[in-house]
N, C-alpha and C positions, 0 to 999 in steps of 0.2 A: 375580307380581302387577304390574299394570302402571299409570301414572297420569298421564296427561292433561292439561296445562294449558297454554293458545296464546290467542294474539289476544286477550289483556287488555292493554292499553295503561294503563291508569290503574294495574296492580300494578307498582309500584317496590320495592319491598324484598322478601328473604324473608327474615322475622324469627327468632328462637329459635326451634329445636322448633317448629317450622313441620310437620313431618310427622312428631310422635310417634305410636304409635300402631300404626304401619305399618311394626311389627317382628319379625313372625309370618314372615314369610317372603321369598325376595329378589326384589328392589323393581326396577321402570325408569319412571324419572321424568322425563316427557316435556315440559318446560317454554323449547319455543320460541318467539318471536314475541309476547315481550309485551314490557312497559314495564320491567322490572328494569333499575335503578343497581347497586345493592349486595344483594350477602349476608352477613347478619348470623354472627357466629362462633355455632357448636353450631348451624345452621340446619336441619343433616340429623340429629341428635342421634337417637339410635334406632333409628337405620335399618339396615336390610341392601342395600345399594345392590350393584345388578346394572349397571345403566348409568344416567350422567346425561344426560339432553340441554339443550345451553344454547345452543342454535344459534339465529342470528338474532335475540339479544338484541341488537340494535343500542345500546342506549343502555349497557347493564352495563360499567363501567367497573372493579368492584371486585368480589372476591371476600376476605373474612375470610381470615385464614392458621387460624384456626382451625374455618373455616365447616364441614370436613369431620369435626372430632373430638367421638369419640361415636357414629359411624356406621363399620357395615364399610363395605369399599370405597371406592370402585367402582369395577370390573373394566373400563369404558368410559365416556370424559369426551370429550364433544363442545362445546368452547365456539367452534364456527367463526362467523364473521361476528359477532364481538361485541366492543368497543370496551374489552375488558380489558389490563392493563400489564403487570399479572403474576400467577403462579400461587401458589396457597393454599402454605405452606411444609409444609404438614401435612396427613396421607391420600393421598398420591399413591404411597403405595408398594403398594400394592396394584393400581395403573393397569397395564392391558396395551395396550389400546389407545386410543392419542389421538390425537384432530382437532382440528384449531386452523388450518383454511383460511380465508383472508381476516380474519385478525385482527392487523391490520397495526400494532397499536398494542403486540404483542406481542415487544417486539426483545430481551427477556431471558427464560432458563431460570430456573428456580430448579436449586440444587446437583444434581447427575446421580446422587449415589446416595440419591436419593428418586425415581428413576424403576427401583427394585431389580426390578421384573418386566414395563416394557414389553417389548412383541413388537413393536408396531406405532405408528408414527408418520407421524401426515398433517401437516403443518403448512406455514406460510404464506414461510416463506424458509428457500432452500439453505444456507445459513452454519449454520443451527442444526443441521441434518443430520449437520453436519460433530462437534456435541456428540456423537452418538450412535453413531458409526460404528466404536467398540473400547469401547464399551459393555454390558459381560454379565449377563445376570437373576443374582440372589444365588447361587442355586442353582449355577451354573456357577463365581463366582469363589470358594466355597467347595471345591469340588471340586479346581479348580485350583491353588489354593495348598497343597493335600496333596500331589497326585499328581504327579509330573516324570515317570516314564514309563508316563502315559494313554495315549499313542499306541500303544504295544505292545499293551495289553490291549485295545485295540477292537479292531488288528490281529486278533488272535488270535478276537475274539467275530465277527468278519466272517469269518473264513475258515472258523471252524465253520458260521457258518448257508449258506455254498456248499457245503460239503463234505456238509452236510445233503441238500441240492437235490441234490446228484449221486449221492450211494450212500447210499438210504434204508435198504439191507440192511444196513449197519454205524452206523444207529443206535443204539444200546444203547449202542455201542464209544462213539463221536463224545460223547454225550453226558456218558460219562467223562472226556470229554479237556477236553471243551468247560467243564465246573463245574472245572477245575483251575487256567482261566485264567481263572474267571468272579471281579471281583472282589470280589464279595457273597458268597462263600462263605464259608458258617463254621465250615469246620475250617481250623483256623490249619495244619496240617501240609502241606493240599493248596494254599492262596492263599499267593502273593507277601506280599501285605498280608492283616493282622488289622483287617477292618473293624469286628471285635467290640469293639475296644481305642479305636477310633474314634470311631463314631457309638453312640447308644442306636438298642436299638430302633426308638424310635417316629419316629425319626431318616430311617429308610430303610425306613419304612413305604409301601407303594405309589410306592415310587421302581425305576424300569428303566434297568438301567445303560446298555441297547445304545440305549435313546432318549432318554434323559435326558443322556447323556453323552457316549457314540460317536458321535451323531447331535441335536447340542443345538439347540435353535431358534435361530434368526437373527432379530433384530433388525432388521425393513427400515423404512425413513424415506424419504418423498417429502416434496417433491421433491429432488431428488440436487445436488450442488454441479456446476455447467458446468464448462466449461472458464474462464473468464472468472475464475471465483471456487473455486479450489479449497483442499482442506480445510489450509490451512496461517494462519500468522503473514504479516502484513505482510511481512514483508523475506522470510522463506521461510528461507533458510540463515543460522546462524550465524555465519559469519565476513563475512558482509555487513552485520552488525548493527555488527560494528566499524567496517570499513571506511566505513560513511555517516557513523560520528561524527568522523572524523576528518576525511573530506573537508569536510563542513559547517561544522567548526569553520575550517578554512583556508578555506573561501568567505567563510564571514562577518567572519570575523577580519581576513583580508587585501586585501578588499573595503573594508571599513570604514576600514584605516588610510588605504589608497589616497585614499578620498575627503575622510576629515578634511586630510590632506597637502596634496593640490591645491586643494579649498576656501577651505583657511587660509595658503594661500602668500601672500606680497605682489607673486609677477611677476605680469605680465600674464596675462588669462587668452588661451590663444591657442584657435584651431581644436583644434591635438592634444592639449593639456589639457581643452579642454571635451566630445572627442570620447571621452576617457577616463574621463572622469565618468560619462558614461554609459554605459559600458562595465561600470565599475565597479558601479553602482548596478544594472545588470540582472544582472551576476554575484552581487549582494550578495542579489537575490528571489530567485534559483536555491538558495542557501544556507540562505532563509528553508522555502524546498519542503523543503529535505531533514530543516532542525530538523524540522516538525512532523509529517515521517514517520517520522523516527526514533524521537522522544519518544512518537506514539502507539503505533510497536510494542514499542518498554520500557515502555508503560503495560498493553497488553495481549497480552504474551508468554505464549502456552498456550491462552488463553482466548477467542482474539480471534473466535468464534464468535458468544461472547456481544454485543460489542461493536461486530460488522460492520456490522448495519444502522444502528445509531446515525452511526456515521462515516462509510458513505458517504453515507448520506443527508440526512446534518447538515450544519453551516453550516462545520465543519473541512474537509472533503474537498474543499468546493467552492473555501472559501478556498486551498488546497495548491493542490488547478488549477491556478485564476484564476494564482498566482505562477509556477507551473512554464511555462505556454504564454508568459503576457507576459515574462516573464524569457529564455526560449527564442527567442521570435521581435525582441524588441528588443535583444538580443544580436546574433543573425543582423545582422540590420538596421544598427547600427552598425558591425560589422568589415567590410560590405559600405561602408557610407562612408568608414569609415577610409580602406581600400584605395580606393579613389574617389582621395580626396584626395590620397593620396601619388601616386598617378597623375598626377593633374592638376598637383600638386606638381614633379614630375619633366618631363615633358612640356612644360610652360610657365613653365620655370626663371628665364628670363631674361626673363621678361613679367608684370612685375612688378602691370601693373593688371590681369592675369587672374588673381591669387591669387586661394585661398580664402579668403573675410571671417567674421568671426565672426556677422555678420548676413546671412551665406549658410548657413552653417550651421545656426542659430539655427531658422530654418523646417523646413530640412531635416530635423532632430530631433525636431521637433515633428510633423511627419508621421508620422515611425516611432512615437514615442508613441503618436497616434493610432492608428495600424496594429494594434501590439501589445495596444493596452488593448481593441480592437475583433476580434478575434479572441479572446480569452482570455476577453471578455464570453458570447460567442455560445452556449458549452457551455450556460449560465445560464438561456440562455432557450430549450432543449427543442434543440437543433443539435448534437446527440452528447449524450455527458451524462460529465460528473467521477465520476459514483457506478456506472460500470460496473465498474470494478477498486477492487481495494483501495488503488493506490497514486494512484490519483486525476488519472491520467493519459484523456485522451479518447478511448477506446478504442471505441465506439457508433457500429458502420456498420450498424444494423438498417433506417433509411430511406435512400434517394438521397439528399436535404439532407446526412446524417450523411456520410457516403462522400465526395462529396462536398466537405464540410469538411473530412474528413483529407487526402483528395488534394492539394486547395488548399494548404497549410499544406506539403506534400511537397514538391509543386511548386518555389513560390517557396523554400525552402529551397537546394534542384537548382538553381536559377538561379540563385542568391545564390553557390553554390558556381563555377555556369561563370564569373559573373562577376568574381569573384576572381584565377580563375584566368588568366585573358584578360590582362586589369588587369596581371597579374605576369610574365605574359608578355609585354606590351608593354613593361614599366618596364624587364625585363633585355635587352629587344632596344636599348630607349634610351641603358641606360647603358655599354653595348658599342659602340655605335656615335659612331668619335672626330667625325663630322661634328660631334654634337651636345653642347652644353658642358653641365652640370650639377654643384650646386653640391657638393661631397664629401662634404657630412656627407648631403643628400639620398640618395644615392648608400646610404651607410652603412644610414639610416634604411630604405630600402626593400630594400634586401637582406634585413638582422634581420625586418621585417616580412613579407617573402613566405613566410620559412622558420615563423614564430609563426601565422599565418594559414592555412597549408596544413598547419599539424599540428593547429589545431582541427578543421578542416572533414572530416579523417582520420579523427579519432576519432569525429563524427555520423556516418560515411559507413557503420558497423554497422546502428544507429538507423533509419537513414531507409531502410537494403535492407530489412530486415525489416518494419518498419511500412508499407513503401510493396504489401510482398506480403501483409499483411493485409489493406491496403486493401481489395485485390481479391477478400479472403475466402480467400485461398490460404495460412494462416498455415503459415509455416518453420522456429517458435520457438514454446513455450509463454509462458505468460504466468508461469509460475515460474521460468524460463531468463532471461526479459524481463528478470527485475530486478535479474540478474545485469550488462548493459547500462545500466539502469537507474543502479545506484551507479557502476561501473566508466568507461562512456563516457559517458554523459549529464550528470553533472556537472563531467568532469572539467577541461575547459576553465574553467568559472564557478572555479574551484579556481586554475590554474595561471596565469589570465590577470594579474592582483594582480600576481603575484612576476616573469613575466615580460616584463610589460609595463611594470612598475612600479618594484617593489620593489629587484629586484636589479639598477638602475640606479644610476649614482653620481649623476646628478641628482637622483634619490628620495631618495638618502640625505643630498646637502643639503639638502633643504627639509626631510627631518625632523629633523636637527640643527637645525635653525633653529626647527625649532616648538618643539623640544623644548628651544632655550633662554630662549624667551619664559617656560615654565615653570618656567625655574631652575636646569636640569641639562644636561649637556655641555655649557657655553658653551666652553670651551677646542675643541671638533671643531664647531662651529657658526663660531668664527671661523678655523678652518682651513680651511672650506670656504667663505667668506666671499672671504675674502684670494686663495683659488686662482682663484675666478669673477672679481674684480676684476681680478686677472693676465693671464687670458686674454681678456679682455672690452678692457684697456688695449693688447693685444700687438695684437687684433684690427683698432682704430685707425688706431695705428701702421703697420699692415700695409697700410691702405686701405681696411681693410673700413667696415660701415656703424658708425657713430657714434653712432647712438643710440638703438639695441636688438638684443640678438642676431641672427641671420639665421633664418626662416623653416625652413630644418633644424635647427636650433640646440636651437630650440623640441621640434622634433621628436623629433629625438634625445635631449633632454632628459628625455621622459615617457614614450617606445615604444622604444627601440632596450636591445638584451642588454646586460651590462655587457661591456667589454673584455676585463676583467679576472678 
């Protein structure tokens, strides 16, 4: 029996027992293209439902969890192009097949074993696919959790039905052989297994083993997970799940001390302290990308099918971006100044009104801001997109613009890098060469610095081969290999930059004795380091040097060079 109802615009609800009545025999209830919000719980109460159609209810936002109890079925539930959140928790186990195309409002399952008999699944994103894809009708995981060698027995019922096909004249014979390994057999003396001891009757009533079992239905589900998005977790591997929290906590951790330190020192701030602030501060957003991808794939470990389109197409993924590009390219951008400066540092040793000023800097910085926040913006507004991958990285060369914008972003990276390198190759031609005088600690500083420099831009140089041959559509590496890069190379600079640039300096370790006796503790190594600078700073003097502030490598050395020691 079949029933008919479309293009009511004024029907908003389907009440209780809406179609009692209409329980004689099974039902297909044809209800698209009207005005429904909601369905009231018990609303198919009576029914024998063969198929429902709910397609093109553009407004239906709600269906009851118990809108289907009280009714069989149904065997097929169509609610495509309908403004629904979520599915009824009750009567779906009866469902074999469902459609749910263009119901974009639909970013969660309900539990998977209340889908105990789909066969077939349309729906509106590949991530949920990813739910269904080791998914087996009840029938099957009962089977299976008996049997451990099924594979034998179909073996066996597949070579009878050839052996059948080839010598019809020994069938009588065959067919003896064939009920011996048949596992429905019920004399316990010829079967492996007593399925009499097993099942009832009415159990394996019009059940066929060779189709039912040797031959079970498949589950298929469109549309299928890309390459871009396949069926895993965030991070993908397990021992990367560790590995992110540990770098992230030394990003942020040794970031953060880095800048309270220099912040709160009372020297001058110079060029190479302020050039390191910002260093710091774009290592410090590299470390914030990795918390909130870490955190969301320990929020949704196993599951994250459920959870995929929320997050990438949420205000989280976009935020991770926006920090991973700015953090990324205002990093670049900085150790390309750095390097700059010590150049120019070296180069114009003894010209003293061609130094770098902190109000040549000052612009200079604010430029790369600009730069950074203006490239990280761009994903935001349709120029790639953050919700292509899971990890929220700008992976979208589907237009020229997109393409494009990764190349761009390549590019200047690649130059960032020759420039560097040039830079460091001049500074050791400079400092080799006796024509030219330079001051020793400069010397010192840009040696440390060439070797700290060209091991960051080593580690992007994975990175930027493989991304630069996507660019081109020629990908070299999946994007679950990716993320392997991903933890490994891509953070690990924002990680090492703190302790080596910083940290493991004996000037870092004065000024945090010193902060750290304003608050009360070590003042006994706060004025040992006191008394040491004062010594060295008095012998300096004495020596001829300048008299009334460290020397311009001094500074240097003080915040970027390795410890000696």
């Amino acid at each position: 029996f079949q029933s008919e109802l479309c293009d009511n615009l004024r029907m908003t609800i389907i009440p209780q027992n809406a179609f009692q009545g209409m329980n004689n025999e099974s039902l297909t209830l044809k209800l698209y293209k009207n005005g429904f919000e909601d369905i009231h719980s018990h609303a198919f109460n009576g029914t024998k439902l063969n198929q429902l159609i709910l397609k093109d209810n553009k407004n239906l936002r709600r269906i009851h969890n118990d809108a289907l109890r009280g009714a069989t079925g149904p065997d097929v539930l169509d609610i495509s192009s309908t403004a629904l959140e979520s599915l009824p928790s009750y009567g779906l186990e009866a469902i074999q097949v469902l459609n749910a195309t263009s119901s974009y409002l639909l970013k969660r399952l309900p539990p998977l074993d209340k889908f105990s008999s789909l066969l077939e699944a349309v729906l509106t994103y590949p991530s949920h696919c990813c739910a269904f894809r080791n998914l087996r009708t009840e029938k099957q995981n009962l089977l299976l959790s008996i049997f451990d060698n099924f594979s034998k027995e179909c073996e066996s019922s597949m070579r009878k039905q050839t052996n059948e096909m080839l010598d019809d004249s020994n069938n009588t014979l065959l067919w003896s052989a064939g009920r011996n390994t048949n596992p429905f057999a019920t004399d316990d003396e010829s079967s492996p297994y007593s399925y009499s001891s097993i099942f009832d009757d009415s159990e394996t009533d019009g059940f066929d083993f060779e189709y039912d079992f040797c031959q079970p239905k498949v589950l298929t589900c469109t549309p299928e997970p890309d390459a871009f998005n396949p069926c895993e977790d965030i991070l993908g591997y397990g021992f990367l799940r560790v590995l992110i929290w540990f770098i992230n906590i030394l990003a942020i951790a040794g970031n953060f001390t880095v800048l309270l330190v220099l912040l709160t020192s009372h020297y001058k701030l110079t060029v190479p302290r302020f050039l390191m602030c910002n260093l710091s501060f774009a290592d410090f957003c590299m470390g914030l990308y990795l918390l909130l991808i870490a955190s969301v794939d320990a929020q949704t470990s196993g599951q994250y099918y459920n959870h995929a389109i929320d997050w990438q197409t949420g205000g989280g993924c976009s935020t991770a971006g926006f920090f991973t590009v700015f953090a990324s390219e205002l990093s670049v951008y900085t150790l390309t100044v750095i390097t700059l400066e010590r150049w120019h540092t070296i180069t114009y040793a003894m010209q003293l009104d061609r130094k770098l000023r902190l109000r040549h800097a000052v612009p200079i910085m604010l430029g790369g801001w600009l730069f950074s926040i203006g490239i990280a913006v761009l994903p935001l507004f349709g120029v790639s997109s953050y919700m292509k991958v899971s990890i929220c990285l700008p992976m979208d060369i589907e237009t020229g613009l997109s393409q494009a914008y990764i190349l761009l972003i390549l590019v200047l990276n690649v130059v960032a890098f020759v420039v560097i390198c040039a830079c460091y190759i001049k500074i050791y031609i400079a400092v080799q060469n006796p024509e030219l005088v330079a001051a020793n600690k400069d010397t010192k500083v840009a040696k440390r610095m060439a070797v700290l420099i060209f091991t960051d831009f080593t580690c992007m140089a994975p990175i930027s081969f493989f991304a630069i041959s996507a660019a081109f559509k020629v990908p070299l590496i999946t994007v679950t290999n990716s993320k392997i890069l991903l933890v490994l190379f891509y953070p690990v600079n924002s990680c090492a930059n703190p302790f080596l640039y910083a940290i493991f300096t004996k000037a870092f370790r004065r000024d945090f004795f010193l902060l750290m006796s304003k608050l009360g503790c070590c003042k006994s190594r706060a004025e040992l380091y006191r008394m040491n600078y004062f010594s060295a700073y008095n012998s300096n003097c004495k020596n001829g040097g300048a008299a009334t502030a460290p020397s311009k490598a001094s500074q240097a050395l003080l915040l970027l060079s390795a410890s000696e020691k």
